[in-house]
C-alpha positions in Angstrom: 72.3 134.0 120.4 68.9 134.6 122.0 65.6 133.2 120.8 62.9 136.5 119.7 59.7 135.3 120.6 58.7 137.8 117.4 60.4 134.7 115.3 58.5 131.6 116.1 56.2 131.9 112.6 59.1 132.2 111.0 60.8 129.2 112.6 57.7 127.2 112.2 57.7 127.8 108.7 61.0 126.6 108.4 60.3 123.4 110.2 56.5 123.0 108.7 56.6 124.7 105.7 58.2 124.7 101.8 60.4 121.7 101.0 60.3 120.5 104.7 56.4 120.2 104.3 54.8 117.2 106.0 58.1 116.0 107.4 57.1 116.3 111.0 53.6 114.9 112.1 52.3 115.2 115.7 49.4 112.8 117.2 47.8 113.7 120.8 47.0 109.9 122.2 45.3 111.7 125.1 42.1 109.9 125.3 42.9 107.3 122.8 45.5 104.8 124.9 44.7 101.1 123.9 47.6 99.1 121.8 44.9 98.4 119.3 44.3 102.2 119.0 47.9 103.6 119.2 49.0 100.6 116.6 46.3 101.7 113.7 47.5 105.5 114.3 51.1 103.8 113.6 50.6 101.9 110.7 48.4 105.3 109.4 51.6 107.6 110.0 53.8 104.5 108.8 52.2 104.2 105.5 50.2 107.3 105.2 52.1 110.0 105.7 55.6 107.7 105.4 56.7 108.0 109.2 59.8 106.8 109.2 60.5 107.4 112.8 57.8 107.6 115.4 57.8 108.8 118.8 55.7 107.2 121.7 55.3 109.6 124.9 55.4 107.4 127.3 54.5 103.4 127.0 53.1 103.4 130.8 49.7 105.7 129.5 49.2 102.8 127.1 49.9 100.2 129.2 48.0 101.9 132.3 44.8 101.1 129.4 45.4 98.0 129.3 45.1 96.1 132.8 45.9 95.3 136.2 49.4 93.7 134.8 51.5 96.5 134.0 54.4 94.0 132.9 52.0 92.1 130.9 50.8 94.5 129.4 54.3 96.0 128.4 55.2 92.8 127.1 52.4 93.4 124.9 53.3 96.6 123.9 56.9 95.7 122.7 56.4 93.3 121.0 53.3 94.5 119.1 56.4 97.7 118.2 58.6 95.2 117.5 56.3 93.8 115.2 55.5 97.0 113.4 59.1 97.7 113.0 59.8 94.8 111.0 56.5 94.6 109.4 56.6 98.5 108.4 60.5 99.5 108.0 60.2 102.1 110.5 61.8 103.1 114.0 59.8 103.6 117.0 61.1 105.6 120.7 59.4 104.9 123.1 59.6 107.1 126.6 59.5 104.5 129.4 59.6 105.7 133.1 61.9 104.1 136.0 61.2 102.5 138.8 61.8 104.2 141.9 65.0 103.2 143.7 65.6 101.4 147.2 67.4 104.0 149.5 67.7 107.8 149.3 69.0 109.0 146.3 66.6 108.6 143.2 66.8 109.3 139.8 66.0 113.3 140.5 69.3 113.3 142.3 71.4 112.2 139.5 71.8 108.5 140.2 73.6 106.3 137.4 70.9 104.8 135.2 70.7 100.8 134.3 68.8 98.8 132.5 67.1 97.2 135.5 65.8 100.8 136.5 63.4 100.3 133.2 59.9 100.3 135.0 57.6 97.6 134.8 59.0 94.5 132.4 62.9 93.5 130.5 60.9 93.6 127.3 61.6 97.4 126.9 65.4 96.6 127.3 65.3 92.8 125.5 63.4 94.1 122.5 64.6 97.5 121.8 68.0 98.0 119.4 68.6 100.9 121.4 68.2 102.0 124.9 68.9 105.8 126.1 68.7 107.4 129.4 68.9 111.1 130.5 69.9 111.4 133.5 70.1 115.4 135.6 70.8 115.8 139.3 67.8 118.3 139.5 68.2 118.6 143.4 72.1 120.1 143.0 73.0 122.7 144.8 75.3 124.1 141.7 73.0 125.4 138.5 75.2 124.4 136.1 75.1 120.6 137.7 71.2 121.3 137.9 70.8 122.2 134.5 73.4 119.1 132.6 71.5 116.4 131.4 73.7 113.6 131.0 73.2 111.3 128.0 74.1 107.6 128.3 73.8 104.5 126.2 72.7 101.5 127.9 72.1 99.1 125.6 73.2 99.2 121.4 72.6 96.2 119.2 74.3 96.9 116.1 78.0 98.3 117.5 77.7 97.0 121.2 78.9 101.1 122.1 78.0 101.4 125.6 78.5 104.3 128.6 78.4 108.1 128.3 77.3 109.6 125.2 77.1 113.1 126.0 75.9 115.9 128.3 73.6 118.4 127.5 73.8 122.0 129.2 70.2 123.7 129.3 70.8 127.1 128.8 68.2 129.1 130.7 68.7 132.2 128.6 68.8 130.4 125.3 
């Protein structure tokens, strides 16, 4: 199948619309980057528009607001989500970026992923139930290769599952 371009009120209606009304909520930080900031707008969708499961895109713009100390201020970050996790009943994902890699193949190559690639403090991997990475050899000379996002599951609390999850194939015509 083929997506029509023709369909997309339709499909948004679907998603935004009827029974499924108010089920997704999307906030625009751009501008607005402190913790105190981003945690109010939580607690807001948490109890206001009962969020269950909130998505941060990416913790380095807040922490980038916060100081010179980006690991500090991640610190910070974590545990303040941590905190509003426990204290709200509700899941938070966080984006987090890597760090760039000794040597000469990176992360846009398709290098394995670990939990010491996490960019700028352990907090994100100490505190978090979960941690997911997508990883895509972007630079392959073979499209399908280029376009596989492989899905792996670094770190899992509650069943201690680890390793490859998945792979995803983006389909450029779909």
């Amino acid at each position: 199948d083929t997506y029509e371009v023709s369909r997309l009120a339709e499909w948004h209606d679907a998603l935004f619309e009827g029974e499924n009304k108010n089920r997704v909520w999307v906030y625009e930080h751009v501008g607005e980057n402190n913790l105190t900031s981003i945690a109010d707008r939580v607690k807001f969708m948490a109890a206001g528009s009962e969020c269950k499961w909130i998505f941060i895109d990416h913790i380095h713009m807040i922490s980038a607001a916060g100081g010179e100390n980006e690991t500090s201020e991640i610190n910070k970050i974590m545990h303040k989500f941590r905190e509003l996790c426990e204290e709200l009943d509700i899941s938070i994902v966080t984006v987090s970026h890597l760090r760039r890699l000794d040597g000469n193949k990176g992360h846009e190559k398709g290098v394995e992923t670990d939990l010491s690639h996490l960019r700028g403090s352990q907090s994100i991997s100490q505190l978090s139930d979960c941690v997911i990475t997508l990883e895509r050899n972007q630079q392959a000379d073979d499209p399908t290769t280029a376009s596989t996002t492989r899905v792996r599951v670094l770190k899992s609390r509650y069943t201690g599952d680890v390793g490859m999850a998945t792979h995803l194939l983006y389909d450029q015509d779909t």
